[in-house]
PDB file with SEQRES, HELIX, SHEET and CRYST1 records, atoms N, CA, C and O in Angstrom:
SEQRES   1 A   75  UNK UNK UNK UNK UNK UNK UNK UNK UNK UNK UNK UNK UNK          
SEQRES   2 A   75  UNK UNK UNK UNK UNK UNK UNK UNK UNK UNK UNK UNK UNK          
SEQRES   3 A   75  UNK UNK UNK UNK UNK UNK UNK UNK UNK UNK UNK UNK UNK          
SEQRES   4 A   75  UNK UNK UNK UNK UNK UNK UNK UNK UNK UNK UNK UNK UNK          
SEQRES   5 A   75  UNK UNK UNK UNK UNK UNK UNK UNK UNK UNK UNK UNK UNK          
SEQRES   6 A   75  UNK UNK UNK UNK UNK UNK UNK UNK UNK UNK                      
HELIX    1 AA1 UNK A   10  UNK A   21  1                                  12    
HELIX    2 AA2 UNK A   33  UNK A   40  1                                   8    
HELIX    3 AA3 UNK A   59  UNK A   68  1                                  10    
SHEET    1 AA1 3 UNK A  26  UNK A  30  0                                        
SHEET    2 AA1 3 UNK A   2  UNK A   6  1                                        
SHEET    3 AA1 3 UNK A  47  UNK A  50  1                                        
CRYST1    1.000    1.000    1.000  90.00  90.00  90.00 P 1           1          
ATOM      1  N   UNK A   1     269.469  28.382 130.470  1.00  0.00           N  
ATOM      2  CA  UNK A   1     268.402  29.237 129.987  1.00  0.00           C  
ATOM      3  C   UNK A   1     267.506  28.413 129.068  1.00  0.00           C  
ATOM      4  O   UNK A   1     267.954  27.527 128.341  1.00  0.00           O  
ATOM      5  N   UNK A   2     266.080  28.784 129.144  1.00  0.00           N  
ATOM      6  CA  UNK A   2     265.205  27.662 128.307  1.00  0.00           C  
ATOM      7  C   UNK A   2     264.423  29.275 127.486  1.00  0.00           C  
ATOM      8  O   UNK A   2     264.057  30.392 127.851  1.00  0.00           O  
ATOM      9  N   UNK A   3     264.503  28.410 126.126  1.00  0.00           N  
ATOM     10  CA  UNK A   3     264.308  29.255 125.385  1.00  0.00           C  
ATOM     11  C   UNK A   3     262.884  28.227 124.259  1.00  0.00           C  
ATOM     12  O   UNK A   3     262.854  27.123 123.715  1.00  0.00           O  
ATOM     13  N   UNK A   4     261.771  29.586 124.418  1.00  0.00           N  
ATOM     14  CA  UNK A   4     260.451  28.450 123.212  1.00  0.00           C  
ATOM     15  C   UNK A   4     260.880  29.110 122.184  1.00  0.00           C  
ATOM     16  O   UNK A   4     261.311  30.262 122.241  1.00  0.00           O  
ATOM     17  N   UNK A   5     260.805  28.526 121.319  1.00  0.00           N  
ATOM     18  CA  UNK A   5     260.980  28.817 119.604  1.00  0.00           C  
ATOM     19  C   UNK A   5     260.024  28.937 119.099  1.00  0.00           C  
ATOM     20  O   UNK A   5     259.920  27.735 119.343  1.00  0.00           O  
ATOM     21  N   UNK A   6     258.641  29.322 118.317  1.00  0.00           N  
ATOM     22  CA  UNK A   6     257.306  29.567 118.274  1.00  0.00           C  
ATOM     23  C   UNK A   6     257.590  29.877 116.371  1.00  0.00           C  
ATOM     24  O   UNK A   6     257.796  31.044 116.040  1.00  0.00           O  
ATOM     25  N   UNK A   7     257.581  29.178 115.671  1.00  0.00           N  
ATOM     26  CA  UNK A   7     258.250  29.111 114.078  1.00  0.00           C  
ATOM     27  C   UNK A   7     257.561  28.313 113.300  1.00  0.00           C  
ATOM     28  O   UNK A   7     257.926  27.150 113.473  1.00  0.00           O  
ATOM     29  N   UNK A   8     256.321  28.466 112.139  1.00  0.00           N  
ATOM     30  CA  UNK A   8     255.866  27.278 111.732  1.00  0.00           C  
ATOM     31  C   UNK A   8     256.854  26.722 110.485  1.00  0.00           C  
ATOM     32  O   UNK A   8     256.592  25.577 110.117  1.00  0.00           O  
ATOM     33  N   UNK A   9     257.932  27.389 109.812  1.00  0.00           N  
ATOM     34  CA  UNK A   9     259.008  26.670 108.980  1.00  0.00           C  
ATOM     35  C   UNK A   9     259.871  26.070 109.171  1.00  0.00           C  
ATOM     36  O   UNK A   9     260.895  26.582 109.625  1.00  0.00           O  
ATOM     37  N   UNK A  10     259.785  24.856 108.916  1.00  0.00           N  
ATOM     38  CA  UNK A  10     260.420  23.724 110.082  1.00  0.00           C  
ATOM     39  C   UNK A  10     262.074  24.001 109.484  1.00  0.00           C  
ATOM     40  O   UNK A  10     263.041  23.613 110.140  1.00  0.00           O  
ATOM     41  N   UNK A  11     262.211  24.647 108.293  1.00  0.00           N  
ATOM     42  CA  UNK A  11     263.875  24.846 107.741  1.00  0.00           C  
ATOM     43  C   UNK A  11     264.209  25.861 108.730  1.00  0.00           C  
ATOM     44  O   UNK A  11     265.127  25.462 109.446  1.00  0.00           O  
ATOM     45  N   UNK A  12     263.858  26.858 108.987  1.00  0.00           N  
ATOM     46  CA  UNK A  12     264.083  27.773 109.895  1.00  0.00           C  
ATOM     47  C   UNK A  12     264.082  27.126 111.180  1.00  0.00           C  
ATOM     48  O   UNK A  12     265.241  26.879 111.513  1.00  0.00           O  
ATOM     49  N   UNK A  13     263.238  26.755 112.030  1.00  0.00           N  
ATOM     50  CA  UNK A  13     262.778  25.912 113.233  1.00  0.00           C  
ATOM     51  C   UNK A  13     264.411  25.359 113.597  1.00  0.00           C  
ATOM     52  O   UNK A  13     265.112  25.436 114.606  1.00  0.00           O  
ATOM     53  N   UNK A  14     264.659  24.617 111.867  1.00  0.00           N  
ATOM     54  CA  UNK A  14     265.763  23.208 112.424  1.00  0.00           C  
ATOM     55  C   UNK A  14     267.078  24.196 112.953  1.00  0.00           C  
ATOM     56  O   UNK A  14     267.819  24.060 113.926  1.00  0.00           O  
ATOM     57  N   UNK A  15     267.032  25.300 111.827  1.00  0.00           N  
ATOM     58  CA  UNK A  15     268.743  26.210 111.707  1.00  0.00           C  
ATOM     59  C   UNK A  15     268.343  27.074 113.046  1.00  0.00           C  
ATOM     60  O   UNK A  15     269.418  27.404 113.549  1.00  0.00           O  
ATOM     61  N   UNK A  16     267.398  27.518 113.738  1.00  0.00           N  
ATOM     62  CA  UNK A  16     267.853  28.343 114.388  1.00  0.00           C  
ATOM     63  C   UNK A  16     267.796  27.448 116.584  1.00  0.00           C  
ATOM     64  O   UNK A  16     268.293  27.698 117.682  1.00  0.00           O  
ATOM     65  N   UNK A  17     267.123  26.723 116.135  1.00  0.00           N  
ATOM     66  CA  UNK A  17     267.140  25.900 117.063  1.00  0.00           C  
ATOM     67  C   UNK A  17     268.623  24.767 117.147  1.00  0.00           C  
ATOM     68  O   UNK A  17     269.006  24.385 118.253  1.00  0.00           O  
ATOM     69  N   UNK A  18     269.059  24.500 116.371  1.00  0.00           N  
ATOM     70  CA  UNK A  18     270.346  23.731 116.152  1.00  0.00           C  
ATOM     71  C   UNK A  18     271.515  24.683 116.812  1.00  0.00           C  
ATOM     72  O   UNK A  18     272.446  24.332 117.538  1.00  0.00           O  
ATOM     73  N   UNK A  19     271.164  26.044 116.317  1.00  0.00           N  
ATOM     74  CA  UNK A  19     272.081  27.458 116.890  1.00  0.00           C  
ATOM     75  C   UNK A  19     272.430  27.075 118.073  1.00  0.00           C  
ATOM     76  O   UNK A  19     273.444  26.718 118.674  1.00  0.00           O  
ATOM     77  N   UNK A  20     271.087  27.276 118.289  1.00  0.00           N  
ATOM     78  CA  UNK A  20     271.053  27.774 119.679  1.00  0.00           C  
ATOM     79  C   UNK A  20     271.297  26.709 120.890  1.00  0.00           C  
ATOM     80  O   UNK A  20     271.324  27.066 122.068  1.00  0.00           O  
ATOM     81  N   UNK A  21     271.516  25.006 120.352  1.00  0.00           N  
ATOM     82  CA  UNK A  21     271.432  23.869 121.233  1.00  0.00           C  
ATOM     83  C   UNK A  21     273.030  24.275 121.236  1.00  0.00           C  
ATOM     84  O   UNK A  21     273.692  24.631 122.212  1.00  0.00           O  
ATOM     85  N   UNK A  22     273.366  24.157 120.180  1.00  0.00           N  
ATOM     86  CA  UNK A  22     275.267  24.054 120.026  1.00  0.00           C  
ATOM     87  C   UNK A  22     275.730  25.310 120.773  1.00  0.00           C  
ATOM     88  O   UNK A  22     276.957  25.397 120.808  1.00  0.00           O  
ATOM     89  N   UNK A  23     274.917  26.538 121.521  1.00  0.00           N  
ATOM     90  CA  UNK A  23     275.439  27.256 121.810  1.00  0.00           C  
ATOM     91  C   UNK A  23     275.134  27.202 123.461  1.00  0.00           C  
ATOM     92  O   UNK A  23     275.488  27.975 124.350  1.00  0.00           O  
ATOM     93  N   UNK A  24     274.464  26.173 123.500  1.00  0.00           N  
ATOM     94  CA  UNK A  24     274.236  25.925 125.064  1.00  0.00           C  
ATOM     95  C   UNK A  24     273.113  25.970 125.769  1.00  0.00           C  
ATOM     96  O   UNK A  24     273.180  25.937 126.998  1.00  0.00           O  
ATOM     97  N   UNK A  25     271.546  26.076 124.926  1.00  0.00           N  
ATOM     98  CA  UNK A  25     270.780  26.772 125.288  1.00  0.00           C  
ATOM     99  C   UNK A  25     269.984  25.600 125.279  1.00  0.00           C  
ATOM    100  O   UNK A  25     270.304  24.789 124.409  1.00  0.00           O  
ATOM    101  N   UNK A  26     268.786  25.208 126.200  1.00  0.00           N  
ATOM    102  CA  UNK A  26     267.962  24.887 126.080  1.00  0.00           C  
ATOM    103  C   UNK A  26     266.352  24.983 125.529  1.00  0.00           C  
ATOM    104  O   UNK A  26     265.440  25.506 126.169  1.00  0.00           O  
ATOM    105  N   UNK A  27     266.200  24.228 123.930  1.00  0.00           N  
ATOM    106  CA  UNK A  27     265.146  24.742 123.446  1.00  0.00           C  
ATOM    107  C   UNK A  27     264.366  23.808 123.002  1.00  0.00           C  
ATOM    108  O   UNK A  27     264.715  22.698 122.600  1.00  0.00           O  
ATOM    109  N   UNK A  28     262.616  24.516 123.107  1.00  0.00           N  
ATOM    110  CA  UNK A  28     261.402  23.886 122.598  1.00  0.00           C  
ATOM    111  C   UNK A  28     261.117  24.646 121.739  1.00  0.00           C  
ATOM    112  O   UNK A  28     261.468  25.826 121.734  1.00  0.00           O  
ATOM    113  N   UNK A  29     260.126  23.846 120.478  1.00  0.00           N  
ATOM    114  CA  UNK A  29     260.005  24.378 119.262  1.00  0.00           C  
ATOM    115  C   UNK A  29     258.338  23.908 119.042  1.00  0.00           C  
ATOM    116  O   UNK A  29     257.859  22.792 119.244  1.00  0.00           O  
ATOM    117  N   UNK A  30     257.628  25.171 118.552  1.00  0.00           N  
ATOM    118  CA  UNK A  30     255.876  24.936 119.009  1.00  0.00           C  
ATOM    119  C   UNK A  30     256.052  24.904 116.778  1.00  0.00           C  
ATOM    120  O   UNK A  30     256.811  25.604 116.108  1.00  0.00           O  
ATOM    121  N   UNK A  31     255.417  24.237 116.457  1.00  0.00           N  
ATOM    122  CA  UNK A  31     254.963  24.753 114.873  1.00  0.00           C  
ATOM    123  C   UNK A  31     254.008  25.628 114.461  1.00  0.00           C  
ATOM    124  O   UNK A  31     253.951  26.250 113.401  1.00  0.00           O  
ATOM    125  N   UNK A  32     252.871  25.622 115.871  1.00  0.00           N  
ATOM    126  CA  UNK A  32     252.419  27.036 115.562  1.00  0.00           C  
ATOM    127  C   UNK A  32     251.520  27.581 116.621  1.00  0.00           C  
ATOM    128  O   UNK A  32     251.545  27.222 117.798  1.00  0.00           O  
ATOM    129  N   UNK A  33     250.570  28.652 116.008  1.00  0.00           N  
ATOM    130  CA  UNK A  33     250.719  29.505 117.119  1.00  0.00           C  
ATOM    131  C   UNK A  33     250.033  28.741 118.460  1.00  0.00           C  
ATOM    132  O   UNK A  33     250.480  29.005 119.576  1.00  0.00           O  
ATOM    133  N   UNK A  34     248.868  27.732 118.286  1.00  0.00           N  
ATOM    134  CA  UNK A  34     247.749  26.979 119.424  1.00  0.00           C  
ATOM    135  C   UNK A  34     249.033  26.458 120.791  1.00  0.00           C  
ATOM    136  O   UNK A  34     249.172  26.632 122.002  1.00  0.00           O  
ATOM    137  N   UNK A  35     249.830  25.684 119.558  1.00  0.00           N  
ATOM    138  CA  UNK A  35     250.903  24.706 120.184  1.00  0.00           C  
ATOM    139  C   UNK A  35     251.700  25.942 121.007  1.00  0.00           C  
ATOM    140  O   UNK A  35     251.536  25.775 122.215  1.00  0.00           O  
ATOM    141  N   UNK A  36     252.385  26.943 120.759  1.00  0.00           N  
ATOM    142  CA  UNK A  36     252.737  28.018 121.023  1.00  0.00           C  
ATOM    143  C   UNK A  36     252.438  28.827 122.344  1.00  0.00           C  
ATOM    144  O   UNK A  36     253.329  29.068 123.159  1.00  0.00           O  
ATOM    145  N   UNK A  37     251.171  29.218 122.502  1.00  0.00           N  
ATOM    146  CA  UNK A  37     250.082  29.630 123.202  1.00  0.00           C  
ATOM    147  C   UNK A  37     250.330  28.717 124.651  1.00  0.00           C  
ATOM    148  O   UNK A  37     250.687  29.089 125.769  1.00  0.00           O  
ATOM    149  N   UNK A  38     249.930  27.174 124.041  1.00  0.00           N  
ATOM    150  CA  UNK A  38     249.860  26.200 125.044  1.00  0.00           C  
ATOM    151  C   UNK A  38     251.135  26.077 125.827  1.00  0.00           C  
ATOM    152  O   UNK A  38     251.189  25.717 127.003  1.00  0.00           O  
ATOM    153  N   UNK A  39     252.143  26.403 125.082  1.00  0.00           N  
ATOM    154  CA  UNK A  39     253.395  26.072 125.998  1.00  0.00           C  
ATOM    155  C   UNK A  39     253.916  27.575 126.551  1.00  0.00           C  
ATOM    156  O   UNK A  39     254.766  27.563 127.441  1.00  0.00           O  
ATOM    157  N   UNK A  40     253.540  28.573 126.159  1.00  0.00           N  
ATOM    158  CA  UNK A  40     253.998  29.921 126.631  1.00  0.00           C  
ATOM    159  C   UNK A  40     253.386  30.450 128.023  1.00  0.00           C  
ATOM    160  O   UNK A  40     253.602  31.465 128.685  1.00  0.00           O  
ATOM    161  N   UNK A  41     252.711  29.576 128.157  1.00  0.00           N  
ATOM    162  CA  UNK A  41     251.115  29.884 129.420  1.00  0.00           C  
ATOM    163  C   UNK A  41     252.010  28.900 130.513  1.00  0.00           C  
ATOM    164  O   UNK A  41     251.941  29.183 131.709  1.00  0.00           O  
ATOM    165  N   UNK A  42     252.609  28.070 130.196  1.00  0.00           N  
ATOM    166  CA  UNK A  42     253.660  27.367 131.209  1.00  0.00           C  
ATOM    167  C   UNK A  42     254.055  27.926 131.903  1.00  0.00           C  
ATOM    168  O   UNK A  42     254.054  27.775 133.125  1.00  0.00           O  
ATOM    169  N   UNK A  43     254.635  28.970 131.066  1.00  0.00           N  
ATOM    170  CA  UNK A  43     255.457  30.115 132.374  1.00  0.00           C  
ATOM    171  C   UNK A  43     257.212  29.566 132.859  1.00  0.00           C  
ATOM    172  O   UNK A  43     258.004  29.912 133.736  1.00  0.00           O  
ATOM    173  N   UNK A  44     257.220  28.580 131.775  1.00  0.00           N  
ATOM    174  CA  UNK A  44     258.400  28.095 132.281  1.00  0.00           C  
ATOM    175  C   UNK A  44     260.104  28.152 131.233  1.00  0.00           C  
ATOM    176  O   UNK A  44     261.066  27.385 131.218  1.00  0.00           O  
ATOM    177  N   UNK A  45     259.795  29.480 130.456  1.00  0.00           N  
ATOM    178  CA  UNK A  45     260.621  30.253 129.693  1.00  0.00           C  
ATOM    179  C   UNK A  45     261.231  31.270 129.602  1.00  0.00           C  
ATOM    180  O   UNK A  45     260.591  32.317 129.692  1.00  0.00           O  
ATOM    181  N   UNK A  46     262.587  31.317 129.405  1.00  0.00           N  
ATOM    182  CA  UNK A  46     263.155  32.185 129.935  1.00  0.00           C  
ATOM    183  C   UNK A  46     263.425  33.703 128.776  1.00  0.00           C  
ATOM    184  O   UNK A  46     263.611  34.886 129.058  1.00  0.00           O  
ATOM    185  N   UNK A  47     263.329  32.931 127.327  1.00  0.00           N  
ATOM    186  CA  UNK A  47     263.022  33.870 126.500  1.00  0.00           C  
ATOM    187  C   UNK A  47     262.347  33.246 125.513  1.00  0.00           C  
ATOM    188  O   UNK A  47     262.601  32.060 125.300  1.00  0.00           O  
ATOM    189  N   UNK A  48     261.440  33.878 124.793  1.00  0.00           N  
ATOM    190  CA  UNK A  48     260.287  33.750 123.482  1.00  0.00           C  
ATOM    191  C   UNK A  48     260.463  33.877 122.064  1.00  0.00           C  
ATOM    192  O   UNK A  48     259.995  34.931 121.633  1.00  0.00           O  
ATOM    193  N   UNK A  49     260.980  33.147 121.220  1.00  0.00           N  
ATOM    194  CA  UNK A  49     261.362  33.826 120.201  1.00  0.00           C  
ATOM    195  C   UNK A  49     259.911  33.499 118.929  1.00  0.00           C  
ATOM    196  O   UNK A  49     259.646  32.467 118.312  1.00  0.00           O  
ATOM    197  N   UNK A  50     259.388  34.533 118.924  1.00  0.00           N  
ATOM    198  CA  UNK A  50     257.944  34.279 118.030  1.00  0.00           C  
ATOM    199  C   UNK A  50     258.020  35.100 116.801  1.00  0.00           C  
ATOM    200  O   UNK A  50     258.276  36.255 116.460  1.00  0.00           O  
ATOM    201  N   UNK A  51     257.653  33.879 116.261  1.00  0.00           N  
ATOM    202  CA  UNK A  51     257.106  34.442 114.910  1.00  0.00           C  
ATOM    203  C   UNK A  51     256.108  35.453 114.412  1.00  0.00           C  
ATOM    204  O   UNK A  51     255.814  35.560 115.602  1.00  0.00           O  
ATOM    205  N   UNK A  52     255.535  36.056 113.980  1.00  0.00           N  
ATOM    206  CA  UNK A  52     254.446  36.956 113.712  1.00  0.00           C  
ATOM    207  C   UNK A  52     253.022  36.223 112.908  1.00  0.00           C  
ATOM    208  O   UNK A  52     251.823  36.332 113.162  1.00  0.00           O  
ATOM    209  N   UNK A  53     253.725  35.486 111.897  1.00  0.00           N  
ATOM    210  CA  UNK A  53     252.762  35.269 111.166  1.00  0.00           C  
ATOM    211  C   UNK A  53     252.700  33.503 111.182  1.00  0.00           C  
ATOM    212  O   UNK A  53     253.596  32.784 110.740  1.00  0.00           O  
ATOM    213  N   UNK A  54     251.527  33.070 111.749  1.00  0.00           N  
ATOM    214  CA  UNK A  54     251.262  31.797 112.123  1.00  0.00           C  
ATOM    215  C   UNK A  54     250.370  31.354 112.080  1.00  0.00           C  
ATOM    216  O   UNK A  54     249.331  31.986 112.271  1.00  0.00           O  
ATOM    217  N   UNK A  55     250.406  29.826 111.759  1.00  0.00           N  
ATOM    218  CA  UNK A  55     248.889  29.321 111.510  1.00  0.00           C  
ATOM    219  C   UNK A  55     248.345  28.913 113.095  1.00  0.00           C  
ATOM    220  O   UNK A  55     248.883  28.555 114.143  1.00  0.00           O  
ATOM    221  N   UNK A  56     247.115  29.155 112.675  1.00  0.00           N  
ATOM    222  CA  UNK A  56     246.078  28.896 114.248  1.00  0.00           C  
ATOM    223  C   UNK A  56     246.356  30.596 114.680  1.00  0.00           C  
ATOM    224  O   UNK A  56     246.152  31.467 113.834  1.00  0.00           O  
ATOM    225  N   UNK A  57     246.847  30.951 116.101  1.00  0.00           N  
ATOM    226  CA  UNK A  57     246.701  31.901 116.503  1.00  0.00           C  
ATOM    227  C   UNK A  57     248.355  32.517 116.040  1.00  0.00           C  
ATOM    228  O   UNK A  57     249.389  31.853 115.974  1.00  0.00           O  
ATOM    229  N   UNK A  58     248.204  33.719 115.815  1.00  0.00           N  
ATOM    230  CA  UNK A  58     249.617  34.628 115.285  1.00  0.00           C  
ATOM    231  C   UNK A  58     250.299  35.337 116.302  1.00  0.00           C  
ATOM    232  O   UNK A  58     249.763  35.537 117.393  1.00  0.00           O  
ATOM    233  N   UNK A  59     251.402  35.720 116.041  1.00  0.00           N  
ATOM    234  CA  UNK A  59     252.133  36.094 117.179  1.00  0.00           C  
ATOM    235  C   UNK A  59     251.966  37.587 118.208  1.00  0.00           C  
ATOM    236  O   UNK A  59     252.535  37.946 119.239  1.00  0.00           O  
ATOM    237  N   UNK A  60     251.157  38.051 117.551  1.00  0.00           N  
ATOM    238  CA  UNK A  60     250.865  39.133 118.274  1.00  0.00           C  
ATOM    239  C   UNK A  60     249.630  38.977 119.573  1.00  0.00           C  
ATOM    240  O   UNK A  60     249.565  39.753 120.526  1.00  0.00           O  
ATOM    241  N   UNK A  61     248.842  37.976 119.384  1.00  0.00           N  
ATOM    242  CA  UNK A  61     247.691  37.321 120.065  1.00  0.00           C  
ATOM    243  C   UNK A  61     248.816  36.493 120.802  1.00  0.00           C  
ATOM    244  O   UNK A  61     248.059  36.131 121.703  1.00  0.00           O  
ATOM    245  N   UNK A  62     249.682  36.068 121.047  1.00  0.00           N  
ATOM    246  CA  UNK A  62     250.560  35.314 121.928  1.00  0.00           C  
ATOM    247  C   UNK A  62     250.985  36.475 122.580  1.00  0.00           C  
ATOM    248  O   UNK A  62     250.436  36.753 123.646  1.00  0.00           O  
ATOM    249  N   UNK A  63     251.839  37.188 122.151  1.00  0.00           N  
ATOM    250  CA  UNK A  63     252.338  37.918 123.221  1.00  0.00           C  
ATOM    251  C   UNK A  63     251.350  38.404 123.885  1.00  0.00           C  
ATOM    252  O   UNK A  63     251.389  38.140 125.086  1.00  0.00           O  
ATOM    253  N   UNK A  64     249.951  39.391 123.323  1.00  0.00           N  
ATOM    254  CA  UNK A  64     248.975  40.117 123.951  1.00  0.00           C  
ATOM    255  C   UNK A  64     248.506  38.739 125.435  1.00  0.00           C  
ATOM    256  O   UNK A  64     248.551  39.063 126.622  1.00  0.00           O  
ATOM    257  N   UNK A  65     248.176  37.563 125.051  1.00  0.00           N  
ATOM    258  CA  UNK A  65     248.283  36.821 126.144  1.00  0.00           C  
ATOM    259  C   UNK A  65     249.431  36.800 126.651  1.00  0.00           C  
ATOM    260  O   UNK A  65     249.174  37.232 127.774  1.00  0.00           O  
ATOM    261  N   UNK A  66     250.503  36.611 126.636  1.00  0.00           N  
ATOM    262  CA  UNK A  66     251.568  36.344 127.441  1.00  0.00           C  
ATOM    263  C   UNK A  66     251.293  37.924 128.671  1.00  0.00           C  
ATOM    264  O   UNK A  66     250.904  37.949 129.839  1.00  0.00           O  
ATOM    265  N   UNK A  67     251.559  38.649 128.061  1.00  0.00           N  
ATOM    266  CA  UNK A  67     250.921  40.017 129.062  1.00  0.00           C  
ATOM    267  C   UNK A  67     249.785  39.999 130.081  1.00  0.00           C  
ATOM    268  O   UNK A  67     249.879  40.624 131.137  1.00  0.00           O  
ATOM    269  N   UNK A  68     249.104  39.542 129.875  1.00  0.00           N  
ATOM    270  CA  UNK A  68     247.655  38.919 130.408  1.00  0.00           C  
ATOM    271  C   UNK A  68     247.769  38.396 131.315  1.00  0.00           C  
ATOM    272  O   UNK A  68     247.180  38.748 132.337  1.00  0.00           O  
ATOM    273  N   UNK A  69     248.494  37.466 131.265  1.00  0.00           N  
ATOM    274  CA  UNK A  69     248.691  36.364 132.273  1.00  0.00           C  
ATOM    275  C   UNK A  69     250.149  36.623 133.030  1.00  0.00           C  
ATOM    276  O   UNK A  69     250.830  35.841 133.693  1.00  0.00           O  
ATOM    277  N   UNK A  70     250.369  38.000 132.685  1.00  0.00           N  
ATOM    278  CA  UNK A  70     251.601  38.279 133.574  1.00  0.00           C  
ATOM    279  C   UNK A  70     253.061  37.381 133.509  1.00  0.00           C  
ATOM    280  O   UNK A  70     253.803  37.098 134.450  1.00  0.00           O  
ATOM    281  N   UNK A  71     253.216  37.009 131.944  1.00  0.00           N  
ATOM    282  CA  UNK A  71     254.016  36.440 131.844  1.00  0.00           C  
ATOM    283  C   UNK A  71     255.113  37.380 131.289  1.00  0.00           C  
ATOM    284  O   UNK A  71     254.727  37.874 130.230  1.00  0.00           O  
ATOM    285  N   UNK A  72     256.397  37.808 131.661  1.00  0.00           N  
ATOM    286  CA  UNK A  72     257.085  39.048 131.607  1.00  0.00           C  
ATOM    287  C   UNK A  72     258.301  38.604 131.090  1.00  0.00           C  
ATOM    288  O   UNK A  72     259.189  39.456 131.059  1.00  0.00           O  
ATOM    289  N   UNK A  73     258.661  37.118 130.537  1.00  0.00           N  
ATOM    290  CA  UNK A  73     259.515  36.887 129.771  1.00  0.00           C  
ATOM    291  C   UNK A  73     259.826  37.410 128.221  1.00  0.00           C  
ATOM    292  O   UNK A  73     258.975  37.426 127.332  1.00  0.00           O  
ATOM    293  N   UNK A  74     261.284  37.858 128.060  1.00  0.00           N  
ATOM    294  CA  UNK A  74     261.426  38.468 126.781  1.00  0.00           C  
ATOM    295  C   UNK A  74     260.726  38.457 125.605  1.00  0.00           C  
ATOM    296  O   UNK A  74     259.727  38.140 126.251  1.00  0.00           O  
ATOM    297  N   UNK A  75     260.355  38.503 124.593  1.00  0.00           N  
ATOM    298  CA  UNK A  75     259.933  38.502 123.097  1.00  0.00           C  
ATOM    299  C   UNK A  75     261.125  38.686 122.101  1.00  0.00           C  
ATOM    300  O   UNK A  75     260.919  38.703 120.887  1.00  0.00           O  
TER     301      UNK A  75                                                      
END                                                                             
């Protein structure tokens, strides 16, 4: 399972992405929302874990695109 991480606090970023490697999961980590955006439009994720409040574009403008573009992976 490939999982984006979408988190601009890289202390958070490290602990919850570290989780989730040791637990088997495959993950990318955007710092914020542009970087975010750019890799969510991939289409090549199996779940989204986003932040709300982000520099550049925020997480609610990600998902509202992710919808858009018919991208129907979790949040």
């Amino acid at each position: 399972m490939k999982i984006l991480l979408v988190e601009d606090d890289a202390d958070i970023a490290s602990f919850v992405s570290k989780g989730l490697r040791e637990a088997g999961y495959g993950v990318d980590v955007a710092m914020d929302g542009d970087m975010g955006m750019e890799r969510v439009l991939s289409g090549l994720y199996d779940v989204v874990i986003l932040d709300l409040m982000l520099p550049g574009r925020d997480g609610l403008s990600i998902l509202t695109e992710m919808r858009k573009a018919e991208i129907e992976s979790p949040v």
